[in-house]
C-alpha distance (Angstrom), angle and dihedral (degrees) to the residues before:
residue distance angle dihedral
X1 . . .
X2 3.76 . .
X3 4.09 125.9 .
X4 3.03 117.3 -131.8
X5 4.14 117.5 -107.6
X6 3.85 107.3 -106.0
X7 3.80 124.3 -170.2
X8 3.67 104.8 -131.4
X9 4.14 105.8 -147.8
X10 4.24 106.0 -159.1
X11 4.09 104.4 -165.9
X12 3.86 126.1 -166.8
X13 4.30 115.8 -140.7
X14 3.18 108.0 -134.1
X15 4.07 123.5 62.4
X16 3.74 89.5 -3.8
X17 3.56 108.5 60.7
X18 3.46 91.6 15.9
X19 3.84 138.7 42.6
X20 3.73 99.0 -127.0
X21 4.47 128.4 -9.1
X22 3.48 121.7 -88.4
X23 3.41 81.0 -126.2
X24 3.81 98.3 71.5
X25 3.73 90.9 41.2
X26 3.95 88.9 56.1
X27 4.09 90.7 45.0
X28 4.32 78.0 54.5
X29 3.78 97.2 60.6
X30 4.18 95.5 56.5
X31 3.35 109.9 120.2
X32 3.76 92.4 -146.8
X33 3.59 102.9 50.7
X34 4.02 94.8 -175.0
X35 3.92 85.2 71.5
X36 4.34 80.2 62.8
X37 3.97 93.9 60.4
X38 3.95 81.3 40.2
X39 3.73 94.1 64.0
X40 3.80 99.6 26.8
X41 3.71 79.4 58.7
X42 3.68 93.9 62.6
X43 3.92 93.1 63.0
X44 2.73 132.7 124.3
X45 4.30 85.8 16.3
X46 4.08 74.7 68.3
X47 3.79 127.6 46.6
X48 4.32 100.5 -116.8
X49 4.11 89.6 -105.0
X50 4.11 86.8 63.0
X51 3.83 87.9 49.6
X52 3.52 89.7 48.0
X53 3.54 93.1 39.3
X54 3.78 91.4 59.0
X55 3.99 85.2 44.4
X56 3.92 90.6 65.2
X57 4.00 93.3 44.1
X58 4.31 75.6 50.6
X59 3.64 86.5 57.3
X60 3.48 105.5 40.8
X61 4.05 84.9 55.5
X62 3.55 96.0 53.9
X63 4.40 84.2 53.2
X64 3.74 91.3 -111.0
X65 3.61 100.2 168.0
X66 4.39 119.3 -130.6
X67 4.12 77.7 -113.4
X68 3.93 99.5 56.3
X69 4.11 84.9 44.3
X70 3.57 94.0 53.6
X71 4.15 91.8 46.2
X72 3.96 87.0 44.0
X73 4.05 84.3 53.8
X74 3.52 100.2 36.9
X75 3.94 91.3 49.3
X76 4.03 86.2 80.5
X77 3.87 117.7 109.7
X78 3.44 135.9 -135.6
X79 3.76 122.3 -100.8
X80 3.65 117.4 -101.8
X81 3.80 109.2 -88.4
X82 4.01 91.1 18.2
X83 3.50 93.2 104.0
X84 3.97 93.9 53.6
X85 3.74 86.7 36.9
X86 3.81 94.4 61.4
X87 3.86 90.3 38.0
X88 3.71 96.2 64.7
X89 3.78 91.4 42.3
X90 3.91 91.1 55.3
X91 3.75 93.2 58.7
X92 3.62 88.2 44.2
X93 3.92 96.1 50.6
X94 3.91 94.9 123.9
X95 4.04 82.2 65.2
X96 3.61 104.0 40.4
X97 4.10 139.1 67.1
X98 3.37 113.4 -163.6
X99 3.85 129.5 -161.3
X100 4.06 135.2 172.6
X101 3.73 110.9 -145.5
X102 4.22 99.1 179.9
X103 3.40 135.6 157.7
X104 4.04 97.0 -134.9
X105 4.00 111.6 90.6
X106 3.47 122.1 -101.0
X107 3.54 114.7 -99.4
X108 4.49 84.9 60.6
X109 3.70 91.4 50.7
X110 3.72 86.0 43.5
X111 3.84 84.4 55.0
X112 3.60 104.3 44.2
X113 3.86 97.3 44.4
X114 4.25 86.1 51.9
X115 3.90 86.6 60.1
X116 3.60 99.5 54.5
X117 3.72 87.3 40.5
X118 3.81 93.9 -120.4
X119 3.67 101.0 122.6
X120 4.09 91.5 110.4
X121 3.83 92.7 45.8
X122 3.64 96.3 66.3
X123 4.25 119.0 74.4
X124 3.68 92.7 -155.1
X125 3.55 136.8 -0.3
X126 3.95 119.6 -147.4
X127 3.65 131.8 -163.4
X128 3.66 149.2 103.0
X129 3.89 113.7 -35.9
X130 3.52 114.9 -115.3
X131 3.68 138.9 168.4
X132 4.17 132.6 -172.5
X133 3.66 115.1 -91.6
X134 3.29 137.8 -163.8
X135 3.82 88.6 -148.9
X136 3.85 100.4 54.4
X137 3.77 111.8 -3.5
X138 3.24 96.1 -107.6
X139 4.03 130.7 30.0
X140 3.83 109.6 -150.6
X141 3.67 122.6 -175.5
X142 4.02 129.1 -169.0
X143 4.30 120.1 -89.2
X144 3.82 84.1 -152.2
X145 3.81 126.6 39.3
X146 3.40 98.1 -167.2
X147 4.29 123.9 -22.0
X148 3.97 129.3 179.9
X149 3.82 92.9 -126.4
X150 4.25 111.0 115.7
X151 3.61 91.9 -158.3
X152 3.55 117.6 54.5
X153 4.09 122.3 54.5
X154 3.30 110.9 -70.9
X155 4.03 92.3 -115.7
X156 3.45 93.8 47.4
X157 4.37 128.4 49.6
X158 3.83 107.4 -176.6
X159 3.97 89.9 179.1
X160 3.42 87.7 60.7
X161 3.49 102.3 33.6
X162 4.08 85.6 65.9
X163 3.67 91.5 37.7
X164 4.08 93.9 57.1
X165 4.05 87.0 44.9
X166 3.74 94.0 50.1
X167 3.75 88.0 43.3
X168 4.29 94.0 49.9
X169 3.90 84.6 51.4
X170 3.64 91.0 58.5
X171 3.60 93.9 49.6
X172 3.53 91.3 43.2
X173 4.36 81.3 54.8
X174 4.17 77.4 -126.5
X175 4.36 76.5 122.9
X176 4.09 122.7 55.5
X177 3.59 103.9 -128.6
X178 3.95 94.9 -151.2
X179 3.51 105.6 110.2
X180 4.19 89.3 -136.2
X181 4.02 84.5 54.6
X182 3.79 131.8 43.3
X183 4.16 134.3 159.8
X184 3.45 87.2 -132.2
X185 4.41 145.0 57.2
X186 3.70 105.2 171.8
X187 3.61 133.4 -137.3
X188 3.61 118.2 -164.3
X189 3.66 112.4 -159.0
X190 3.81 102.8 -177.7
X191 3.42 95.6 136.5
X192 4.41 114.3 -174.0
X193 3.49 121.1 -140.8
């Protein structure tokens, strides 16, 4: 029996999906903004998770509640032509595969995708691991340890992020290996702002 052909669509967070990353909205609400410059200062010495990791830690000593964070982050806004975007690909969900591959840790992404109700649209979603602290808000470790790739972060390889999922669907057989016929076209949607 033959699959059918589905176009798998792999989307970045941050100035793709949405207009700017929750990240930069959360760096916004601290009260001392010379502590902003501080930690923007410490890229690229520091992948962007450690900067942001030191922004939560910022946070949490200021008493911004987990709540407030998550209404900072979830104040974002969709790209223009998103909305129809995701739309179309939710009627056409026996067609399409979609992944996130972003750079922001989990639990955010987790948080963002919930308010524009897309949570069930998306097949996987891939990012940092992170879990609530007490400590910092939120914990976030790196994807990546280390990866030979000079362009991405050096915690985080989206190339080969998308090249290991292609690569588990065909060993899962969920991609034809014929080079006339294969489960997948991709879209990349990393769009840079």
């Amino acid at each position: 029996m033959k699959k059918n052909n589905k176009v798998l669509f792999v989307f970045d967070l941050d100035s793709t999906i949405i207009q700017i990353s929750g990240e930069e909205l959360a760096f916004e609400s601290l009260k001392d903004q010379s502590k902003k410059n501080e930690i923007y200062n410490l890229y690229p010495r520091f992948t962007w998770r450690e900067c942001c990791q030191i922004l939560l830690q910022e946070l949490k000593n200021q008493n911004t509640s987990l709540d407030e964070l998550k209404s900072i982050i979830q104040s974002n806004s969709l790209n223009p032509g998103m909305a129809e975007l995701f739309n179309l690909l939710n009627q056409n969900k026996e067609k399409v595969d979609l992944i996130l591959v972003t750079g922001a840790n989990v639990i955010s992404a987790s948080w963002l995708l919930e308010k524009f109700g897309l949570v069930k649209l998306f097949k996987e979603i891939i990012s940092h691991p992170a879990k609530i602290s007490d400590k910092c808000l939120i914990e976030t470790e790196s994807y990546h340890k280390n990866h030979e790739c000079l362009v991405c972060e050096r915690d985080m390889c989206k190339k080969d992020i998308v090249k290991k999922f292609i690569e588990a669907g065909l060993n899962e057989g969920q991609i034809m290996t014929t080079v006339q016929q294969h489960r997948y076209q991709v879209m990349i949607l990393f769009l840079q702002g």
